[in-house]
PyMOL commands that place a pseudoatom at each C-alpha (Angstrom):
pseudoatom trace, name=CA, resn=UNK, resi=1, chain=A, elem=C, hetatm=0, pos=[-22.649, -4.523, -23.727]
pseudoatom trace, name=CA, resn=UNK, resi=2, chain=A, elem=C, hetatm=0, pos=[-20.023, -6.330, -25.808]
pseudoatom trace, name=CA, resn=UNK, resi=3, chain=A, elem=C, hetatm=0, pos=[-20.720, -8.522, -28.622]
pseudoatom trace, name=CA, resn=UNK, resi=4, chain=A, elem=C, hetatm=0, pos=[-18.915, -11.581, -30.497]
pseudoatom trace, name=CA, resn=UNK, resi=5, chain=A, elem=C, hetatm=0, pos=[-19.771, -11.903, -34.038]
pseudoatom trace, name=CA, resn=UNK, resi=6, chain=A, elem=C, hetatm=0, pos=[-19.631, -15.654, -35.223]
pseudoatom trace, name=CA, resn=UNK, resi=7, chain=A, elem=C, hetatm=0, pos=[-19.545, -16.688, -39.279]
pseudoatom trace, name=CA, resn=UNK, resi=8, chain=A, elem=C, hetatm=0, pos=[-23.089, -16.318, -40.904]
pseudoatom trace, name=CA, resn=UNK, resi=9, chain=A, elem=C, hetatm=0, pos=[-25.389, -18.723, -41.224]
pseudoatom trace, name=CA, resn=UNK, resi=10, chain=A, elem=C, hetatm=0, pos=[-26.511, -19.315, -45.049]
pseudoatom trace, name=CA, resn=UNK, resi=11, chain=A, elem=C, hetatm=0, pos=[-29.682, -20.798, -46.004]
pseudoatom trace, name=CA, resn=UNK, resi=12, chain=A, elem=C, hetatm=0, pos=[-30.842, -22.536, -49.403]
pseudoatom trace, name=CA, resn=UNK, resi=13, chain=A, elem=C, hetatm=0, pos=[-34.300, -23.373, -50.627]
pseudoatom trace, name=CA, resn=UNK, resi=14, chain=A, elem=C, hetatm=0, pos=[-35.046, -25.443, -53.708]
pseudoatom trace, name=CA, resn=UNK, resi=15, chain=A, elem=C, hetatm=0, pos=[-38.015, -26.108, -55.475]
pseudoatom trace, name=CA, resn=UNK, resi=16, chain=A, elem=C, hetatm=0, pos=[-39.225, -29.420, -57.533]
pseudoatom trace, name=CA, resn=UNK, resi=17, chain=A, elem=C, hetatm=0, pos=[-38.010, -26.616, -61.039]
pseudoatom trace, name=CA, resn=UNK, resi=18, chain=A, elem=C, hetatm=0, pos=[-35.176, -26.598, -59.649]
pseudoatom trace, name=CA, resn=UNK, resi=19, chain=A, elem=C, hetatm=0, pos=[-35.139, -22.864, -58.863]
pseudoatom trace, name=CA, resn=UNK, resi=20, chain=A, elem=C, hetatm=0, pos=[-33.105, -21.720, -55.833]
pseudoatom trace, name=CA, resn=UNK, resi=21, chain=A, elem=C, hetatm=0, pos=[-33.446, -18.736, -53.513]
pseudoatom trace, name=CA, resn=UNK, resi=22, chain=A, elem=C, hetatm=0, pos=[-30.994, -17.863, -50.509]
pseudoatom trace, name=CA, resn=UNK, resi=23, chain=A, elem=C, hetatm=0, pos=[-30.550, -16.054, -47.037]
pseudoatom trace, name=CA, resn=UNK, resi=24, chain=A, elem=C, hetatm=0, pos=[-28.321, -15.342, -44.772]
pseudoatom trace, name=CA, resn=UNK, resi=25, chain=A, elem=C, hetatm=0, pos=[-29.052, -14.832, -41.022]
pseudoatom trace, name=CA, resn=UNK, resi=26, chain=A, elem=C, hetatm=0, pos=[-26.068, -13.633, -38.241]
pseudoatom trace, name=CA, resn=UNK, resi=27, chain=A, elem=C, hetatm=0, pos=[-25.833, -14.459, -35.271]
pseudoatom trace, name=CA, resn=UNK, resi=28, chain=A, elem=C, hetatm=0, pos=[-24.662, -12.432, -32.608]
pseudoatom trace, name=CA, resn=UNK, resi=29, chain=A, elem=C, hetatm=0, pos=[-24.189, -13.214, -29.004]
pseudoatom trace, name=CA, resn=UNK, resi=30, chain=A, elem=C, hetatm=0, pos=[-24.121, -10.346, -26.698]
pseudoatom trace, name=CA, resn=UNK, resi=31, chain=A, elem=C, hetatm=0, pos=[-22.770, -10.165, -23.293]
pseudoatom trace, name=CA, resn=UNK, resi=32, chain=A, elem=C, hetatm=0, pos=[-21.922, -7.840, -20.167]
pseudoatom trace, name=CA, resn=UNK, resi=33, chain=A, elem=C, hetatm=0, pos=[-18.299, -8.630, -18.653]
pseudoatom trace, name=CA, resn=UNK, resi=34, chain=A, elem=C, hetatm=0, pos=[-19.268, -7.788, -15.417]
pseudoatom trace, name=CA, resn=UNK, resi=35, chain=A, elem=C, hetatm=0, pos=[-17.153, -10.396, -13.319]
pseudoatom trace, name=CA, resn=UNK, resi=36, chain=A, elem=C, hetatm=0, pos=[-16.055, -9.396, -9.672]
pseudoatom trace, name=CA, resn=UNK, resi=37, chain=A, elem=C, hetatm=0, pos=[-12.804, -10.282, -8.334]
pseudoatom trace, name=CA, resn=UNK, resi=38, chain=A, elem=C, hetatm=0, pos=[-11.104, -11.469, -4.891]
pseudoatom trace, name=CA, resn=UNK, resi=39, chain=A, elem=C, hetatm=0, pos=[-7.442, -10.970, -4.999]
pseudoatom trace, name=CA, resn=UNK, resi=40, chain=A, elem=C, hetatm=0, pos=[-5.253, -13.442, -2.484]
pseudoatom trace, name=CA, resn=UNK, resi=41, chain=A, elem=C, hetatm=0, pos=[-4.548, -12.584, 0.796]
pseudoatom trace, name=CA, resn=UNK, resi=42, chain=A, elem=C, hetatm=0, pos=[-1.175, -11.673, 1.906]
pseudoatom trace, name=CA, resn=UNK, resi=43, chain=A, elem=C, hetatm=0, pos=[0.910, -14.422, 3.743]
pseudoatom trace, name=CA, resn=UNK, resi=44, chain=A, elem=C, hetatm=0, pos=[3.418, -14.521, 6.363]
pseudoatom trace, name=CA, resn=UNK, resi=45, chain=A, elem=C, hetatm=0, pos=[4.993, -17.980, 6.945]
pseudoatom trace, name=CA, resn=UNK, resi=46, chain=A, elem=C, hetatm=0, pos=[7.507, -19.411, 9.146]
pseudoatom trace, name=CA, resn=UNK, resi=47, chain=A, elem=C, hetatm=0, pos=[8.767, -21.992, 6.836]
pseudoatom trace, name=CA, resn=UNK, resi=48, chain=A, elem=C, hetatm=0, pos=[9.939, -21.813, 3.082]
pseudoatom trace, name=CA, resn=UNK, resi=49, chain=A, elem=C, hetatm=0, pos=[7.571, -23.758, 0.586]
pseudoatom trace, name=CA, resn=UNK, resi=50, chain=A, elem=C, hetatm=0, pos=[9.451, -24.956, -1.634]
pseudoatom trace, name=CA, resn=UNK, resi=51, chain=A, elem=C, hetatm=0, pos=[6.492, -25.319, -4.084]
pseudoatom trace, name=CA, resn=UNK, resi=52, chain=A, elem=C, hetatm=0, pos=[6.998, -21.553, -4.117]
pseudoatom trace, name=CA, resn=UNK, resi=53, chain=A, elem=C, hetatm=0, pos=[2.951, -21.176, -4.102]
pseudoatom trace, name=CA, resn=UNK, resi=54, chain=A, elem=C, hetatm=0, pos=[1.888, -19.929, -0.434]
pseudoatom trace, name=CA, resn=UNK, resi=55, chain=A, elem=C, hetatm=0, pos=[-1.271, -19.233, -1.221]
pseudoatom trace, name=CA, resn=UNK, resi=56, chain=A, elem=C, hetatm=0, pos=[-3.765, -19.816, -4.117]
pseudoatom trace, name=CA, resn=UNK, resi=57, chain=A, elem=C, hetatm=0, pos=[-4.957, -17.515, -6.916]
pseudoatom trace, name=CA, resn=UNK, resi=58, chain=A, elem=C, hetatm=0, pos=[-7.557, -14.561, -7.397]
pseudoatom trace, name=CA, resn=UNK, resi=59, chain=A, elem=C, hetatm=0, pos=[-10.847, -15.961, -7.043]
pseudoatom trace, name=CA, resn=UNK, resi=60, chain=A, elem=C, hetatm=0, pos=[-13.599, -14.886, -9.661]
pseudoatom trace, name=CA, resn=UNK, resi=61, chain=A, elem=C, hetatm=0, pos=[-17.072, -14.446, -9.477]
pseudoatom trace, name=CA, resn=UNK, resi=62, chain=A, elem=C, hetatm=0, pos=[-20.007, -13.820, -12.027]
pseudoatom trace, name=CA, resn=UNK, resi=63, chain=A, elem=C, hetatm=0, pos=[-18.060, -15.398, -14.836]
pseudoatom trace, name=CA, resn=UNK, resi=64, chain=A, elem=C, hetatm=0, pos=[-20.240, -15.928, -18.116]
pseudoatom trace, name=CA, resn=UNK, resi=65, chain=A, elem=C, hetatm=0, pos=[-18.842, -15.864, -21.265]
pseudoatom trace, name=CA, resn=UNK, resi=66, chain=A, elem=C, hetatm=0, pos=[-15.769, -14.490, -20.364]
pseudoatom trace, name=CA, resn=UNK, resi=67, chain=A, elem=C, hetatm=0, pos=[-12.767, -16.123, -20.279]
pseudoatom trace, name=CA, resn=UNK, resi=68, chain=A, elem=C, hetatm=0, pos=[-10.397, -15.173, -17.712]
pseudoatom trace, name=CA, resn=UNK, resi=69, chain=A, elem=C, hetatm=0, pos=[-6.888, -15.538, -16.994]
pseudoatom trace, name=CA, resn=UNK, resi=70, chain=A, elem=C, hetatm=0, pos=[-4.851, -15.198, -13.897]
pseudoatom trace, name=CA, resn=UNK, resi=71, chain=A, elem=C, hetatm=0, pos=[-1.137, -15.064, -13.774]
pseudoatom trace, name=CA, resn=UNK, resi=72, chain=A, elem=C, hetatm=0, pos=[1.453, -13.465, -11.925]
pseudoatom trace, name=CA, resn=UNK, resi=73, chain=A, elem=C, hetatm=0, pos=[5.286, -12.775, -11.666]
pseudoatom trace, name=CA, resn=UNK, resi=74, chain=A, elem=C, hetatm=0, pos=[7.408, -12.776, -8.198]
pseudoatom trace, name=CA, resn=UNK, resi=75, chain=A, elem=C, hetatm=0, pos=[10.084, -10.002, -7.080]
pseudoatom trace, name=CA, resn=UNK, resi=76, chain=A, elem=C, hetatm=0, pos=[12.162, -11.271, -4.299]
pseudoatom trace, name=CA, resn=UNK, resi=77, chain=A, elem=C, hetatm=0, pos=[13.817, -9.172, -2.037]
pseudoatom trace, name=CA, resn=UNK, resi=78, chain=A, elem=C, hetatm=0, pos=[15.866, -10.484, 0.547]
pseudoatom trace, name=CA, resn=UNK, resi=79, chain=A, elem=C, hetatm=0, pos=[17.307, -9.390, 3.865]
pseudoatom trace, name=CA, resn=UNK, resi=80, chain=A, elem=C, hetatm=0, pos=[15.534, -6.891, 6.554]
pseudoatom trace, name=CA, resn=UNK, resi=81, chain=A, elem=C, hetatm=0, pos=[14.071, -7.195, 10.106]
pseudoatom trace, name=CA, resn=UNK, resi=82, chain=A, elem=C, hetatm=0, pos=[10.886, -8.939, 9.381]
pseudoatom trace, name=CA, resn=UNK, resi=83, chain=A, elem=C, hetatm=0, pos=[11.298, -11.156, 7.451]
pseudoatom trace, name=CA, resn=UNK, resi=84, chain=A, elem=C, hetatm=0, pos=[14.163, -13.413, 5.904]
pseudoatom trace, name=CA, resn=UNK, resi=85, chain=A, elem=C, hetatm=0, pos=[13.027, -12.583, 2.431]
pseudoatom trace, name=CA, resn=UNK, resi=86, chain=A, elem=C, hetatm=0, pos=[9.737, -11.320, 1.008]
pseudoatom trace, name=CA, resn=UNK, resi=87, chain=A, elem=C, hetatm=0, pos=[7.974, -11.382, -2.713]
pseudoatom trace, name=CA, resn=UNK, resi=88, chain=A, elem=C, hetatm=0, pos=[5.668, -9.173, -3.998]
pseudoatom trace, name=CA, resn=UNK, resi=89, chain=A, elem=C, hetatm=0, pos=[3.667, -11.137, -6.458]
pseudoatom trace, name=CA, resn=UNK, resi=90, chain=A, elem=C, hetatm=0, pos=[2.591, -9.069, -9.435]
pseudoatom trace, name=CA, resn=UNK, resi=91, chain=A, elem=C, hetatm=0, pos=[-0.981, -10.696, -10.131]
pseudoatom trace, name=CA, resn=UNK, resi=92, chain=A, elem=C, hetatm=0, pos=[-2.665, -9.568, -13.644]
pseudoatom trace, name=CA, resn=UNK, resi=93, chain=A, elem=C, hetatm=0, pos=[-5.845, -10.731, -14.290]
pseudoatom trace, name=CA, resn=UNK, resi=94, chain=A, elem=C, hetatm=0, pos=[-7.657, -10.227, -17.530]
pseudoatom trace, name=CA, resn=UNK, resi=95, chain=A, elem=C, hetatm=0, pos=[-10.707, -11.396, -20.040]
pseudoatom trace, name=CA, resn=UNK, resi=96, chain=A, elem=C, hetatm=0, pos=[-9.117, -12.541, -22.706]
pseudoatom trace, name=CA, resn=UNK, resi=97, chain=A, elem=C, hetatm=0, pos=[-12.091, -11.837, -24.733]
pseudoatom trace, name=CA, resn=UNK, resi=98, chain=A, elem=C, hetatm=0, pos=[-11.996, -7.800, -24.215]
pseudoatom trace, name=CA, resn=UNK, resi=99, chain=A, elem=C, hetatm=0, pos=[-8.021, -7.327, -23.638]
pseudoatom trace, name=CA, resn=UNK, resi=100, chain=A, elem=C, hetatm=0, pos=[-5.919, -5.050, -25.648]
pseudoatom trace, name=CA, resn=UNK, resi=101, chain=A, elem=C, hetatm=0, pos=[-2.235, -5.539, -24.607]
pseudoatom trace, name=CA, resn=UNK, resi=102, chain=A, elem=C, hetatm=0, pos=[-2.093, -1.698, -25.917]
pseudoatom trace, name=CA, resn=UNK, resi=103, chain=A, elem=C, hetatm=0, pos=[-4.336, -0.497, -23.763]
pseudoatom trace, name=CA, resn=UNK, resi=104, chain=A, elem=C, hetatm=0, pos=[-3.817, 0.107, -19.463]
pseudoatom trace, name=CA, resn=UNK, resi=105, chain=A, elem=C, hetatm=0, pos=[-4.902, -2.095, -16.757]
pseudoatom trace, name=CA, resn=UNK, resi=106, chain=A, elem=C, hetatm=0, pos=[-6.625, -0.821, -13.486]
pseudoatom trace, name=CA, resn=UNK, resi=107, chain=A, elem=C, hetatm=0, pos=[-4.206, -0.899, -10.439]
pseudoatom trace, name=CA, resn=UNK, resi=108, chain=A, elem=C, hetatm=0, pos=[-5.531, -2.250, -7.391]
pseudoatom trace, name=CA, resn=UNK, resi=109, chain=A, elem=C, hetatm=0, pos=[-3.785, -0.997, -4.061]
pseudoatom trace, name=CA, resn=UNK, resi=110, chain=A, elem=C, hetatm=0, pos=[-3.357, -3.624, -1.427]
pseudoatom trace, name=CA, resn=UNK, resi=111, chain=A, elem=C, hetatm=0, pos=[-4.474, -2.797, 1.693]
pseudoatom trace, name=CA, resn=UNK, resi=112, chain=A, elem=C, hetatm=0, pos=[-2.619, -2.174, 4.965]
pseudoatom trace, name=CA, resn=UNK, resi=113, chain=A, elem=C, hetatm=0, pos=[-5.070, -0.136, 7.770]
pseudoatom trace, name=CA, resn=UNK, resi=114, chain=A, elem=C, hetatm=0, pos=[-2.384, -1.339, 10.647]
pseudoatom trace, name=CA, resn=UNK, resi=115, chain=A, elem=C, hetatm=0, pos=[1.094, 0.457, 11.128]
pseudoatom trace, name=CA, resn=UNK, resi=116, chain=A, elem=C, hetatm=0, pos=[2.755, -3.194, 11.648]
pseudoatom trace, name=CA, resn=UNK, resi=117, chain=A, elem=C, hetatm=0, pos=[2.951, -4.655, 8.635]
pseudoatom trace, name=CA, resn=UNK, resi=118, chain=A, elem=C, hetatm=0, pos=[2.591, -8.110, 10.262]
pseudoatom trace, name=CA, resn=UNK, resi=119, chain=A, elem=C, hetatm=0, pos=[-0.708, -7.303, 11.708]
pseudoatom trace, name=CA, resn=UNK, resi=120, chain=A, elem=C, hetatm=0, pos=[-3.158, -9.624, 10.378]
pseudoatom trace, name=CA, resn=UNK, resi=121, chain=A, elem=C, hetatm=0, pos=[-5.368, -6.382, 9.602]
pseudoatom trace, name=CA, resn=UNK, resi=122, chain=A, elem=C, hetatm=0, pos=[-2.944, -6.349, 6.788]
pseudoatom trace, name=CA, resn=UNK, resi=123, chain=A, elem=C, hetatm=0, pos=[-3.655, -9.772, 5.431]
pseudoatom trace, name=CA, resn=UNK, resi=124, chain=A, elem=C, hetatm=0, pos=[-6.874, -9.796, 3.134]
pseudoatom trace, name=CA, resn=UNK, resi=125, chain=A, elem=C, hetatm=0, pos=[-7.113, -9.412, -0.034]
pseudoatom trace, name=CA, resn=UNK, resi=126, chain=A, elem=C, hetatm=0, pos=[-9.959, -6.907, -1.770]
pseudoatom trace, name=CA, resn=UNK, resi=127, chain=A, elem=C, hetatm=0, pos=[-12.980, -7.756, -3.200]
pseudoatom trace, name=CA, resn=UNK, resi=128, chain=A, elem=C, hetatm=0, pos=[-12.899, -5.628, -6.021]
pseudoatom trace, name=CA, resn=UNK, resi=129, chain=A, elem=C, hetatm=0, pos=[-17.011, -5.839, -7.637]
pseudoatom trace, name=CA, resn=UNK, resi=130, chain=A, elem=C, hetatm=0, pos=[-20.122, -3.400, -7.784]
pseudoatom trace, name=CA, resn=UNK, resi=131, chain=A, elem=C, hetatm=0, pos=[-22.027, -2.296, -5.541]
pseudoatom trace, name=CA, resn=UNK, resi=132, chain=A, elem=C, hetatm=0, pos=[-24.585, -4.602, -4.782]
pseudoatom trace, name=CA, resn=UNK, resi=133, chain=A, elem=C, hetatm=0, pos=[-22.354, -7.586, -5.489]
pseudoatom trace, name=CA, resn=UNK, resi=134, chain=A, elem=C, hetatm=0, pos=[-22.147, -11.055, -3.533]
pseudoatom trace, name=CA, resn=UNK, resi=135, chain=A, elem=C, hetatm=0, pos=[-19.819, -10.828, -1.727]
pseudoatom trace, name=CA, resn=UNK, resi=136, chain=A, elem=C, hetatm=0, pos=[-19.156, -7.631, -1.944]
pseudoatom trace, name=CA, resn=UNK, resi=137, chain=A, elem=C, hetatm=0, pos=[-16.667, -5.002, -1.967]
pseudoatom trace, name=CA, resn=UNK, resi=138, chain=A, elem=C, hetatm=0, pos=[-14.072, -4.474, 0.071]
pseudoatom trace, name=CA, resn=UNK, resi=139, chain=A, elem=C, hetatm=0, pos=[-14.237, -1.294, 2.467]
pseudoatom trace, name=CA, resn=UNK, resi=140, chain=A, elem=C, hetatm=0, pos=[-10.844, -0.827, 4.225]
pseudoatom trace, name=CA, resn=UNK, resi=141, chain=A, elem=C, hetatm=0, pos=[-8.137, 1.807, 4.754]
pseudoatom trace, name=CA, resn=UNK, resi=142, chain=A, elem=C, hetatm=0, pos=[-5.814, 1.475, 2.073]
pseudoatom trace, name=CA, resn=UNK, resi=143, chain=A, elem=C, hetatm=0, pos=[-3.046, 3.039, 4.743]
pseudoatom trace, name=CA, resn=UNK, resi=144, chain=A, elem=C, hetatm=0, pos=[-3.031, 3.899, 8.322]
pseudoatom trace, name=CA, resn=UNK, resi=145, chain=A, elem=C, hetatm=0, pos=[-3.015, 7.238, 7.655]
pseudoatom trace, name=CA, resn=UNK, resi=146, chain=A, elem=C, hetatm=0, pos=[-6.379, 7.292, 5.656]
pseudoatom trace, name=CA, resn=UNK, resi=147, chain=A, elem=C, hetatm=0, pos=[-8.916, 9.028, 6.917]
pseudoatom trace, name=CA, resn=UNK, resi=148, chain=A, elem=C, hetatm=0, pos=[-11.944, 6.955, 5.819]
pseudoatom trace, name=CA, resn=UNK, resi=149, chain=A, elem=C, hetatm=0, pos=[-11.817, 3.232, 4.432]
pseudoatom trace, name=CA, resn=UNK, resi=150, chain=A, elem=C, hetatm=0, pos=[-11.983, 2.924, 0.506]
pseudoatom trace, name=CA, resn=UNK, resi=151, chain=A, elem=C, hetatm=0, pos=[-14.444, 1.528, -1.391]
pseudoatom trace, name=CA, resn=UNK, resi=152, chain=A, elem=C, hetatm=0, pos=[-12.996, -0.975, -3.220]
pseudoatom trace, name=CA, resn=UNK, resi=153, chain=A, elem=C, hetatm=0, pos=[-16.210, -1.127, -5.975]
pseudoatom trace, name=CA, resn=UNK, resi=154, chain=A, elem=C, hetatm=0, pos=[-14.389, 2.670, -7.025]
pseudoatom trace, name=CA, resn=UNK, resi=155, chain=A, elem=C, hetatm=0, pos=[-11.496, -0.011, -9.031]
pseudoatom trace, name=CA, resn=UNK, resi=156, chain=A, elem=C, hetatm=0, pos=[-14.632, -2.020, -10.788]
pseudoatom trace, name=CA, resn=UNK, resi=157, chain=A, elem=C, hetatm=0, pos=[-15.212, -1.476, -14.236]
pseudoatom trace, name=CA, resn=UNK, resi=158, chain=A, elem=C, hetatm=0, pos=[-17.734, -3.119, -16.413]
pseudoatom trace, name=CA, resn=UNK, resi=159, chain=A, elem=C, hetatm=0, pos=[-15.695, -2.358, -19.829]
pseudoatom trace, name=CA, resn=UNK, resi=160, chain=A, elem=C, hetatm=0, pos=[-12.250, -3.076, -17.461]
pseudoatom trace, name=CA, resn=UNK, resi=161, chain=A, elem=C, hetatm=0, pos=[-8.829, -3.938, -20.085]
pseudoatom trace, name=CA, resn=UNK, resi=162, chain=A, elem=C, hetatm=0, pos=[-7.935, -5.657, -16.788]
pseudoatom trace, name=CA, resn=UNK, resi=163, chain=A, elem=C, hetatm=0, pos=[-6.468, -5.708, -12.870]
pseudoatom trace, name=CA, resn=UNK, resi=164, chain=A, elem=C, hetatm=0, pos=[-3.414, -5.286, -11.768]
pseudoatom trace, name=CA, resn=UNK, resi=165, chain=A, elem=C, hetatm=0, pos=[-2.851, -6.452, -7.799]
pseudoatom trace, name=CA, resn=UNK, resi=166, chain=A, elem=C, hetatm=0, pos=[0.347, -6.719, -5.517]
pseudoatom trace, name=CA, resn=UNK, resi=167, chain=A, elem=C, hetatm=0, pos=[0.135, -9.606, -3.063]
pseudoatom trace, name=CA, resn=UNK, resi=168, chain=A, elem=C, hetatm=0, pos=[3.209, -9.829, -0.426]
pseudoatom trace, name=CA, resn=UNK, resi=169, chain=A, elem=C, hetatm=0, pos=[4.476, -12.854, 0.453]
pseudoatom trace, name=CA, resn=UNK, resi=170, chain=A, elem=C, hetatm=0, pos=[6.838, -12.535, 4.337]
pseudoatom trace, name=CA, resn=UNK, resi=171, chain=A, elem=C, hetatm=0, pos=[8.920, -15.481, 4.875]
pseudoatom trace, name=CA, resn=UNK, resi=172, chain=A, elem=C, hetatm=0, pos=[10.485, -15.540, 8.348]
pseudoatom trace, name=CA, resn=UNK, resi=173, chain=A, elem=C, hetatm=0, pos=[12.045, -19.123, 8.015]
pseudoatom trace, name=CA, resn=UNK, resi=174, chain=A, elem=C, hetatm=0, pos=[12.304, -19.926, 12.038]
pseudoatom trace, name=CA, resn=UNK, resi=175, chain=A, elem=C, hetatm=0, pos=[12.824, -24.085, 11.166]
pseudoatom trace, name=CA, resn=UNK, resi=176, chain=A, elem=C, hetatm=0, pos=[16.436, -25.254, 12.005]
pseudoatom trace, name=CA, resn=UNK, resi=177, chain=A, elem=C, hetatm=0, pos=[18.121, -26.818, 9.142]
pseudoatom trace, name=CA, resn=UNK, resi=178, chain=A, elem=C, hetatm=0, pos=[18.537, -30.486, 9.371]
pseudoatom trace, name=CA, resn=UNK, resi=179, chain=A, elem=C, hetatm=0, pos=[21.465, -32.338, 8.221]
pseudoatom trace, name=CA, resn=UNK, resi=180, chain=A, elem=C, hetatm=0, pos=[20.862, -35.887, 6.231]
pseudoatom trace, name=CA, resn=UNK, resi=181, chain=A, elem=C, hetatm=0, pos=[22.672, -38.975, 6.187]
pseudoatom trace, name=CA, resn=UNK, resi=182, chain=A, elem=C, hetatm=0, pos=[23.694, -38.333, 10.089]
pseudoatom trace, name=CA, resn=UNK, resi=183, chain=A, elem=C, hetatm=0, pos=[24.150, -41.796, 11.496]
pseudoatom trace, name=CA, resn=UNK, resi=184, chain=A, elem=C, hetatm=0, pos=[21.487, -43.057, 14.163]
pseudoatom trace, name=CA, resn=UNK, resi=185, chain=A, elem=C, hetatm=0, pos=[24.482, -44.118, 16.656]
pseudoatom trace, name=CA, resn=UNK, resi=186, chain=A, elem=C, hetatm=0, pos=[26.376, -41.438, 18.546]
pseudoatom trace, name=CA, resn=UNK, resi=187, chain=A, elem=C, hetatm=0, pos=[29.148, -40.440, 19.145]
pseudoatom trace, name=CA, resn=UNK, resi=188, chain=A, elem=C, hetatm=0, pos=[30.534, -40.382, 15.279]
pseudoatom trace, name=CA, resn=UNK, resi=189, chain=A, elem=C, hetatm=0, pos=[34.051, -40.757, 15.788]
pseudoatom trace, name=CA, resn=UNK, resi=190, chain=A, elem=C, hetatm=0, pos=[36.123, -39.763, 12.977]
pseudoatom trace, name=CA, resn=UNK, resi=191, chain=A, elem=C, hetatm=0, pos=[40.109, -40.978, 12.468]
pseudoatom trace, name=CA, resn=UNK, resi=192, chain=A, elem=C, hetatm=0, pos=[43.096, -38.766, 11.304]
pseudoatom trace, name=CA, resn=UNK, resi=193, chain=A, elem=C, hetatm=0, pos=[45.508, -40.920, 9.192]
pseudoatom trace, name=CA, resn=UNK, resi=194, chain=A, elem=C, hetatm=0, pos=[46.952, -38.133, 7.556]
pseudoatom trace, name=CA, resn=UNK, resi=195, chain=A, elem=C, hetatm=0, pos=[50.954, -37.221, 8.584]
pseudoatom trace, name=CA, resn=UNK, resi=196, chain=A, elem=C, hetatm=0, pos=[51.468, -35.101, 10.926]
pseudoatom trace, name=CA, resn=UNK, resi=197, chain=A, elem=C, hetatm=0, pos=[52.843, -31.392, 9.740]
pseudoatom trace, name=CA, resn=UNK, resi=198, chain=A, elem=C, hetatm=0, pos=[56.849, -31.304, 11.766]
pseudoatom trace, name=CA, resn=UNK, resi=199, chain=A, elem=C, hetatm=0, pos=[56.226, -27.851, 12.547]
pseudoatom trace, name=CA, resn=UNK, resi=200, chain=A, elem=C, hetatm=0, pos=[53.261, -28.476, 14.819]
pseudoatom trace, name=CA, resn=UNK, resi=201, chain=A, elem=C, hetatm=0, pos=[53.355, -31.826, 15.911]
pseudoatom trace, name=CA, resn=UNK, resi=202, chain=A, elem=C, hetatm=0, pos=[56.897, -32.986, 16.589]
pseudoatom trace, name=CA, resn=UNK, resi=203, chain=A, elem=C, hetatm=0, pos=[58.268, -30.423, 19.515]
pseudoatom trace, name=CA, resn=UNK, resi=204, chain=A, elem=C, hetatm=0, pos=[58.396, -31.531, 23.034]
pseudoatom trace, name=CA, resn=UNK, resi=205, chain=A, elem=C, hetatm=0, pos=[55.606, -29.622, 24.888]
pseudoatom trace, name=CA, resn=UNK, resi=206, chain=A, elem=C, hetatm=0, pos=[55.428, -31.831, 27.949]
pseudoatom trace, name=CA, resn=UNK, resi=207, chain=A, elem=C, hetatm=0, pos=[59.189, -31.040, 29.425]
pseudoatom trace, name=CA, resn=UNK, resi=208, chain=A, elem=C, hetatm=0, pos=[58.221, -32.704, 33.057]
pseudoatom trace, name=CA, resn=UNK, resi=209, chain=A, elem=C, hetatm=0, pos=[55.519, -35.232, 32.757]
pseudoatom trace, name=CA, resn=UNK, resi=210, chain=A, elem=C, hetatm=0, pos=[56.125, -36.108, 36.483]
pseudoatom trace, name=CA, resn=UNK, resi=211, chain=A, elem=C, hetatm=0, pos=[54.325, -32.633, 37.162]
pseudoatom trace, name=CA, resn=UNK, resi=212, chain=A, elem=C, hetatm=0, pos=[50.376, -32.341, 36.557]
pseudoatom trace, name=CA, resn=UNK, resi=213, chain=A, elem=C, hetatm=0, pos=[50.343, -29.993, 32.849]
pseudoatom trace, name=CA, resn=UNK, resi=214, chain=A, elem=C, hetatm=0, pos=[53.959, -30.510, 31.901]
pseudoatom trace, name=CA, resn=UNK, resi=215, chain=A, elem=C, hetatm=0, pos=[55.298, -27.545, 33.743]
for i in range(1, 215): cmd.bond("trace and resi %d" % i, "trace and resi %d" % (i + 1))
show_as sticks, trace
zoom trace
């Protein structure tokens, strides 16, 4: 249980002498931070948003009196086989009520149960929450290799600084690029009025025009 302390109430009685007399009662609110967590799912696109959002944020559940904060940072990596470029978005989400910047946040692994990292296997994000929790936690192979699924409600903490999630982003841009201002009528025909360089265009290449190519 954490508690916020707000200023103290004070209290004055008179009576008809004038006399006074005083108290002073404190009021404390108490409250559990037990808020559950469902971190974005991965995305592979075909097409670059330009908006550079893909997807939306962590969704939270079981918020109270906490007030939570969401926000992430994007490495980009370009090049490779799959994908034109990808970005691994660095989500951190925290109460700002309970957060110590000195303090560590809980890493949350994303999980990939299928070898091909395109397999949609790969694409949902974890529920990270208790036991008992609607919805509730995620149970999946955090690799291939693993021999049973994780339980995701192992990252949950009820006294947690914060989470720390990687969500990957594959952009395999497939949509030709498309050129504007082209005028609607075709052909375009386009003039050279430029003079002509001597040492290209003034020799006699045609010797015998009587035979068909010159020659």
């Amino acid at each position: 249980m954490q508690s916020r302390n707000y200023y103290p109430h004070i209290f004055r009685a008179q009576d008809c002498n004038g006399l006074t007399s005083q108290c002073t009662q404190r009021i404390i609110i108490g409250y559990k931070q037990d808020f559950a967590v469902k971190f974005p799912d991965d995305v592979f696109v075909n097409d670059c948003d330009t908006t550079d959002v893909y997807s939306p944020g962590p969704e939270i559940f079981g918020e109270d009196c906490e007030t939570i904060a969401a926000s992430y940072q994007d490495n980009v990596s370009t090049g490779g086989v799959l994908s034109c470029y990808w970005i691994e978005r660095r989500w951190i989400v925290v109460d700002w009520c309970s957060y110590n910047p000195n303090l560590p946040l809980i890493e949350v692994p994303n999980p990939n149960p299928a070898v091909d990292p395109l397999d949609p296997q790969n694409k949902p994000g974890p529920v990270v929450a208790p036991q008992g929790h609607v919805p509730a936690p995620t149970h999946m192979r955090v690799t291939p290799n693993d021999p049973e699924p994780t339980d995701y409600s192992i990252f949950w903490k009820a006294n947690a600084n914060g989470y720390l999630y990687r969500q990957i982003i594959s952009v395999r841009d497939d949509v030709p690029p498309k050129i504007r201002g082209c005028p609607a009528t075709l052909p375009v025909e386009f003039c050279d009025h430029s003079d002509n360089d001597p040492m290209f265009w003034n020799a006699t290449y045609w010797p015998n025009p009587s035979v068909p190519g010159g020659f």
